[in-house]
N, C-alpha and C positions, 0 to 999 in steps of 0.2 A: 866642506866647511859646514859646521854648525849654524841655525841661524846667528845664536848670539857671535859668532863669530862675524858675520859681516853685517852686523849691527856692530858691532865694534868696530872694524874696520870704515866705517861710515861715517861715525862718529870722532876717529880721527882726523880724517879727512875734511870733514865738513868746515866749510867757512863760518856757520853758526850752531851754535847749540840745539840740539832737538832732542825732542823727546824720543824714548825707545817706540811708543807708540806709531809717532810721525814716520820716524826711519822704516818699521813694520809694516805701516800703510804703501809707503812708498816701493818697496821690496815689493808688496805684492803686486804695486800696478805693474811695475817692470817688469816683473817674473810672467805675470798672466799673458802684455803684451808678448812678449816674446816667444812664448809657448804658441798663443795665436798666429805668428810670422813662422812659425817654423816651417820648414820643407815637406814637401809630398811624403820622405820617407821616413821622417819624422810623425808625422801625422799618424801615416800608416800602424807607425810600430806600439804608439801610444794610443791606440782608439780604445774604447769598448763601446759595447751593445747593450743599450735597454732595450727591452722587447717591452712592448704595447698590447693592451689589449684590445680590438676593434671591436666597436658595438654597431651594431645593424643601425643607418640612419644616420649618423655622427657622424661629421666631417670632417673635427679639427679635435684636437688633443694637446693636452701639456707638452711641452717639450722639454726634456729633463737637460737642458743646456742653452747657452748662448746658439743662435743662430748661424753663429760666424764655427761654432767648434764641429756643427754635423758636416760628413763627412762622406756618408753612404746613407740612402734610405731604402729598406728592402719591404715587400708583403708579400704575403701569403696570394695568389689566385689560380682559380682550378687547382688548389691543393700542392703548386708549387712557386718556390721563392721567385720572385722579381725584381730585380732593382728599378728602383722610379728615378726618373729623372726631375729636376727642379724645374718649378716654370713660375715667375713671378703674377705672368698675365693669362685670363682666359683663352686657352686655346683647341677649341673644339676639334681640332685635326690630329691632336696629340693627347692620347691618353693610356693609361694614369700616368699622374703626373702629382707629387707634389709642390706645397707652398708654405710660406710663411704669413702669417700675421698676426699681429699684436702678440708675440710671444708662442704662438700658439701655430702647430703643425698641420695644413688641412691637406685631405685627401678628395683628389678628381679621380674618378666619378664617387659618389658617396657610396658607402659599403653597404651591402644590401644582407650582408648575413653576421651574426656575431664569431668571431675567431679568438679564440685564447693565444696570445702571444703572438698576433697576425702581424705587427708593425714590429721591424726592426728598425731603432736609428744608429746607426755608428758615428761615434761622437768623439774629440778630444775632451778628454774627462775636465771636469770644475774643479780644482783644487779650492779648500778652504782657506780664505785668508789667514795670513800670520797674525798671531796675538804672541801677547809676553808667554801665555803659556807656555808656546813652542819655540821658544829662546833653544833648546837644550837637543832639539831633531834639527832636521833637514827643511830645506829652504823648499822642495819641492822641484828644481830645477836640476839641471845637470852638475852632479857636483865635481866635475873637472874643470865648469866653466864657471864656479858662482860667483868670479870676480866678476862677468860681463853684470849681474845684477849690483855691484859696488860700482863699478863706472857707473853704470843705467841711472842710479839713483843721485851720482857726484853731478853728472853732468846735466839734468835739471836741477841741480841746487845753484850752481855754479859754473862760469866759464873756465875752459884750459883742461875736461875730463871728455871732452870728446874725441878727440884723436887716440885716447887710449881705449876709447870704449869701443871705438870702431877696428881697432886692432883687436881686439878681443872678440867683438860682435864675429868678424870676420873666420876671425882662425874657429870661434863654435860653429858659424855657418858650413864650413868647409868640413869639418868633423859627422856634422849632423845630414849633409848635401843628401844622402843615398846611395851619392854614384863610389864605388870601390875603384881604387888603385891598383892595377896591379903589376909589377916586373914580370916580364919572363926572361931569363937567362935560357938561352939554350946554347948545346954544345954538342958539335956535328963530330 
């Protein structure tokens, strides 16, 4: 479905009048939360990689995403990759180790040399919010599921769109899981 499609569909549906704008706004909380809940293999399939530049001294760096979207964090040490693990607290027995605060990515112990490209984060990418512009592309979500984003949006407007959202939520969760089905027929 086109956006303007389930901006239409929304619009039908809805118990009061709203603007394309509102419907848009709304679309995106939906879409973003959901992309956020999604599955391991989900996550997985949809990552990408900023790479970082390390400067000698500097502990913390921009983070080019929500905190909730990184995924993997990797660097450069003695000249090969390492993946770090998260640690919220000071913990001298565990090193490195990244963290978060205030937006911002730091690195235990601080880097003592400059590296081009030393910091990989692998991130579920930011999509940009919907405006009227993008009435005419893609919602950004899976487009076999974009009615879970029409329920998503029915049922904080109004009661009686939940049980269909959740049949819906369900059958994309099950799609998206990771885990493959598979038959074997065999014949002796």
């Amino acid at each position: 479905m086109l956006v303007k499609d389930v901006v239409e569909e929304i619009a039908e549906k809805a118990p009061n009048h709203l603007s394309p704008q509102s419907i848009l706004r709304k679309i995106t909380q939906v879409r973003d939360r959901l992309l956020r809940q999604s599955g391991s293999a989900q996550q997985q399939t949809d990552t990408v990689c900023t790479a970082i530049d390390i400067k000698k001294g500097q502990d913390q760096y921009e983070l080019p995403c929500p905190p909730g979207n990184v995924v993997d964090v990797d660097i450069v040490l003695d000249d090969c990759w390492r993946r770090l693990p998260l640690r919220q607290f000071h913990q001298r027995s565990i090193k490195p180790y990244y963290y978060f605060q205030a937006g911002l990515i730091g690195l235990v112990p601080v880097p003592d040399a400059d590296i081009t490209q030393g910091l990989k984060v692998f991130h579920i990418p930011v999509l940009p919010s919907l405006t009227v512009a993008d009435m005419e592309g893609m919602t950004g979500f899976d487009p076999d599921y974009d009615m879970v984003l029409v329920y998503g949006v029915l049922r904080e407007l109004s009661e009686g769109y939940d049980g269909l959202y959740q049949q819906i939520l369900n059958d994309w969760k099950s799609a998206n899981n990771g885990f493959e089905k598979y038959v074997v027929n065999e014949r002796w």
